[in-house]
N, C-alpha and C positions, 0 to 999 in steps of 0.2 A: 287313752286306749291301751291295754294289755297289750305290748307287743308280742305275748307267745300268740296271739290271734291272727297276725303276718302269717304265722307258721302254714297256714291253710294254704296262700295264696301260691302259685308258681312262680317259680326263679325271678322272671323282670319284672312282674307284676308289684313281688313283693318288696324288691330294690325302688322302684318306683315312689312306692308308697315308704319309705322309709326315707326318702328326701323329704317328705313331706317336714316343716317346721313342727319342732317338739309339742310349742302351745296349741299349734293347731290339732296335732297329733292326738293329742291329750280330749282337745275336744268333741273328736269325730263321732258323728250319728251314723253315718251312713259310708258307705261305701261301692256304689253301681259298678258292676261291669255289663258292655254290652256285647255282644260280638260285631266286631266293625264298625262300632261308633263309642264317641269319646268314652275313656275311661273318669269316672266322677267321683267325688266327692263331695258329702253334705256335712256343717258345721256348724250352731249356734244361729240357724234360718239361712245360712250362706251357701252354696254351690261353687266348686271352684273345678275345671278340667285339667289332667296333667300331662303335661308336654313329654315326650320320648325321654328328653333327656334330664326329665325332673324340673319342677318349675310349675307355675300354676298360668292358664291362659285363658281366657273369655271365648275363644276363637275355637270352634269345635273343629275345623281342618285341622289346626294346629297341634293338638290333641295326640294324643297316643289312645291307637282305637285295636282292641284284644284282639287276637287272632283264634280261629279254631281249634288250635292246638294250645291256649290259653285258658278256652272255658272249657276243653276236655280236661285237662286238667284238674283246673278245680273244680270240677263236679267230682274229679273221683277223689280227688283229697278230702274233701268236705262229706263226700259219703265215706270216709273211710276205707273205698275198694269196694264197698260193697254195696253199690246202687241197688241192687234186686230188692235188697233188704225195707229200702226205704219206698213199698208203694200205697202205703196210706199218707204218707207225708208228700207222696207227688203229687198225691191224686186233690190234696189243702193248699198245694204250690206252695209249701215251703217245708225247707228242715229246719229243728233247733237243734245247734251244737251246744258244748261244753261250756258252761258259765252263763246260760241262757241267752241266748244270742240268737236272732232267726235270719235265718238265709230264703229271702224270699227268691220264686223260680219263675219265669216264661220260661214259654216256648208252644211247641205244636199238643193240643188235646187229644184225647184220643176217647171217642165217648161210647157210653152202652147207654142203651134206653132212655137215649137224653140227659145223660149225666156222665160227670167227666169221672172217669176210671183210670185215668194215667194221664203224666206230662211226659213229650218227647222234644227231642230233637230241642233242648235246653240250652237258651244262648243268652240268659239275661240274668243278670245275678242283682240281688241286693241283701246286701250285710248289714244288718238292725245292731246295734251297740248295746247292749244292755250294759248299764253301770249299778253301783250302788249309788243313791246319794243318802247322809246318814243325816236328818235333820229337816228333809223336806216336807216332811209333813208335821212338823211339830208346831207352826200355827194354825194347820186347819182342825188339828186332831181335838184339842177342845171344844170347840162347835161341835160336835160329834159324838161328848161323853154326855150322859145324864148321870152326873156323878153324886144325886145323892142315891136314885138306884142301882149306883156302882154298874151301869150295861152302857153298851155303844147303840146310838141310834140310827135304827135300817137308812143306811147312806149309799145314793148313788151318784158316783162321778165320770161327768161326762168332759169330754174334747175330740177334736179333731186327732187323726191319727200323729204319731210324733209330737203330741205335748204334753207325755208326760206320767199321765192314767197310771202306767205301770209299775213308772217310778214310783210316785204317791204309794198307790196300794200297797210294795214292797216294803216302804218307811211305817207306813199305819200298820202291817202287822208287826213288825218289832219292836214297836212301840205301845200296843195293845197289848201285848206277850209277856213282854218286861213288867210293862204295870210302872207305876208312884207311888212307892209304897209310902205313908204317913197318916197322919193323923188330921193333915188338912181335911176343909171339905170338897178342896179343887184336887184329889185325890183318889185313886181309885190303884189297890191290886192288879198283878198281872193276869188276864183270861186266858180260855183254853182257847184258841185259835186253829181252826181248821182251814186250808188252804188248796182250791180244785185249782191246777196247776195245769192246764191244758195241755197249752204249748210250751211249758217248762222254761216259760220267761220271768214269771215272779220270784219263786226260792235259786232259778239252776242250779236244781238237783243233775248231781253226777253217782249215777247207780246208789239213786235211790237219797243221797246226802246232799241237803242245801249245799250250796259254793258263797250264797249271799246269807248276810243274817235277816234272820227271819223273826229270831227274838224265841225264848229256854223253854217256851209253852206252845209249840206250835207246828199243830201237824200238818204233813203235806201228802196229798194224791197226788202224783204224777205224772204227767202223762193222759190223766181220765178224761173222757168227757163229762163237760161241765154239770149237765141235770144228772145225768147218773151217779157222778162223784159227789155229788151236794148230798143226795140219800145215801150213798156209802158209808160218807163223812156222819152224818146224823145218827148213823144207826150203830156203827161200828165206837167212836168218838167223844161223843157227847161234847160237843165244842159248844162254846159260849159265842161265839162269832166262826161266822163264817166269810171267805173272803175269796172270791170268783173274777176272774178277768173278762172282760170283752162278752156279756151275754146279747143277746139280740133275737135269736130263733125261738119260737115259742115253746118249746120244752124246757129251755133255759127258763124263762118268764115259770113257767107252770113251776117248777122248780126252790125257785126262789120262797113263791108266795105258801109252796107246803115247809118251806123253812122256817119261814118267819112264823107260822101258823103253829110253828113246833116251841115256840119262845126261842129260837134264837135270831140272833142279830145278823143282819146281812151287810157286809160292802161290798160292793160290786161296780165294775164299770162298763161304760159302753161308749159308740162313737157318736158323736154330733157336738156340735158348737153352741148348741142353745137348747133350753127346754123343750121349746117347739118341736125341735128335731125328733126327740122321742117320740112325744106326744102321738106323731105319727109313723111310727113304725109300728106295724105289727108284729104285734108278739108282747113287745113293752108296754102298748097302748094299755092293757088291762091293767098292769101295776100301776100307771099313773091314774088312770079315773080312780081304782080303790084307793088311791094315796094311800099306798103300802108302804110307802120312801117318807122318811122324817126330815131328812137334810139330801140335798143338789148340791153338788160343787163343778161351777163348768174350771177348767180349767182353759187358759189362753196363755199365749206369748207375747211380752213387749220388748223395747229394745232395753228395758230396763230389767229387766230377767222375766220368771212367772208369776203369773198373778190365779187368786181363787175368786169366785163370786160365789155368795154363798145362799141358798133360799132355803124355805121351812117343805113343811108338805103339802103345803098352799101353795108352792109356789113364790110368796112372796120373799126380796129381797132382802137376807139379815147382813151381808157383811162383805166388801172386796177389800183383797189383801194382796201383799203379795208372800209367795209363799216361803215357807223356812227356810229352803235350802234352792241351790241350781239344777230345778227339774229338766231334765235332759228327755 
């Protein structure tokens, strides 16, 4: 973990978390605050509570539990001062800062016509880690090239939340971007890469410039929403792949499938733990009856790191591995 990323937190909060042991440090996914109840930390699938006076305890009394004057704080550090500023990001319950990182939000809704138009009265914090890892996807990313017609095949990877999706996706464009260049036939040039950045967790862009590598051929929206950016991307760009996070809502779907229809290639990810899962979600459901998807990859976790399953656009199972690098 980036300790200018402490920087956010208030005074004992941040002392707190800096007892924390370096390896674990190092490791951290997550970071909960609540108001009035345990202060938390997630790690490598682990949960640990921190005691007042630093130290880790199973025992939620035992616990150092944030005060009021704790989560006022970091809401206004983490908005910069300037809460007013961020109310499309309330109204998604979360901010992304600096380096891609999402600061997920409760608290009380506040709705119009059935729909939530603001969060208040904000007491529950959760801190997403975004890391780089450089090498995790370089065993899945073969299954994925058709390299004797030098293109990427429409791949969608699925998992549960926190295993990894976006790590993956981040390593696959770098690695698509870059290219191998030779004369092999397990070879292929670097592609134009286009990249809808939502929530500005794949490149974290900071005004407008990746902070992660992304790989020398590779543009990024920022900030856009997903169906809109994918035609932005298309028409402005001219990308050879395109590369979208977390689709689900059926304009996202409608989107995709006028991409691919455009001859380029899609990756994309979404949530669920099995093909099933899709299967039935509306919105997705279409792309999978038209098996518009060439390659599935669900992603999981074991105590032996990640692993990939791999399937065709049948459905049927080509390949489980585990994967290149330490998907976080």
């Amino acid at each position: 973990m980036n300790k200018r990323l402490l920087e956010l937190f208030p005074d004992h909060l941040k002392s707190l978390l800096l007892r924390v042991p370096g390896p674990i440090l190092e490791r951290l996914e997550e970071i909960r605050i609540r108001e009035g109840r345990p202060l938390e930390i997630n790690y490598g699938g682990q949960f640990q509570f921190l005691k007042p006076c630093g130290g880790f305890t199973c025992v939620p009394d035992d616990a150092y539990k944030p005060a009021r004057e704790d989560t006022l704080r970091l809401l206004d550090m983490i908005s910069n001062h300037s809460l007013y500023t961020l109310e499309e990001e309330l109204r998604k319950g979360f901010i992304t800062i600096a380096g891609g990182h999402r600061v997920g939000l409760t608290g009380r809704t506040v709705l119009s016509g059935g729909k939530v138009e603001h969060l208040r009265d904000i007491s529950g914090f959760n801190l997403r880690i975004a890391r780089e890892v450089r090498g995790a996807a370089d065993k899945l990313l073969p299954f994925l090239m058709d390299y004797k017609r030098k293109r990427v095949l429409h791949t969608l990877i699925l998992s549960p939340p926190q295993h990894g999706k976006t790590t993956m996706l981040r390593d696959l464009a770098r690695l698509i971007s870059q290219g191998e260049p030779g004369s092999s036939s397990q070879s292929c040039r670097g592609l134009k890469v286009g990249i809808i950045d939502e929530r500005s967790e794949i490149a974290g862009c900071i005004q407008g410039v990746p902070s992660f590598e992304v790989g020398p051929r590779t543009d990024i929206l920022d900030g856009c929403p997903k169906a809109e950016g994918m035609m932005m991307m298309i028409r402005s760009m001219s990308p050879d792949v395109l590369i979208v996070d977390e689709i689900g809502r059926s304009e996202d779907a409608e989107a995709v499938y006028e991409a691919l229809h455009a001859g380029i290639s899609v990756i994309a990810t979404a949530h669920g733990a099995s093909l099933q899962d899709i299967k039935e979600r509306q919105g997705l459901d279409m792309l999978i009856e038209k098996r518009m998807f060439e390659r599935y990859a669900v992603l999981s976790r074991s105590s032996e790191g990640s692993l990939f399953r791999l399937h065709d656009g049948s459905h049927r199972t080509l390949q489980t591995s585990m994967a290149g690098g330490a998907v976080t």
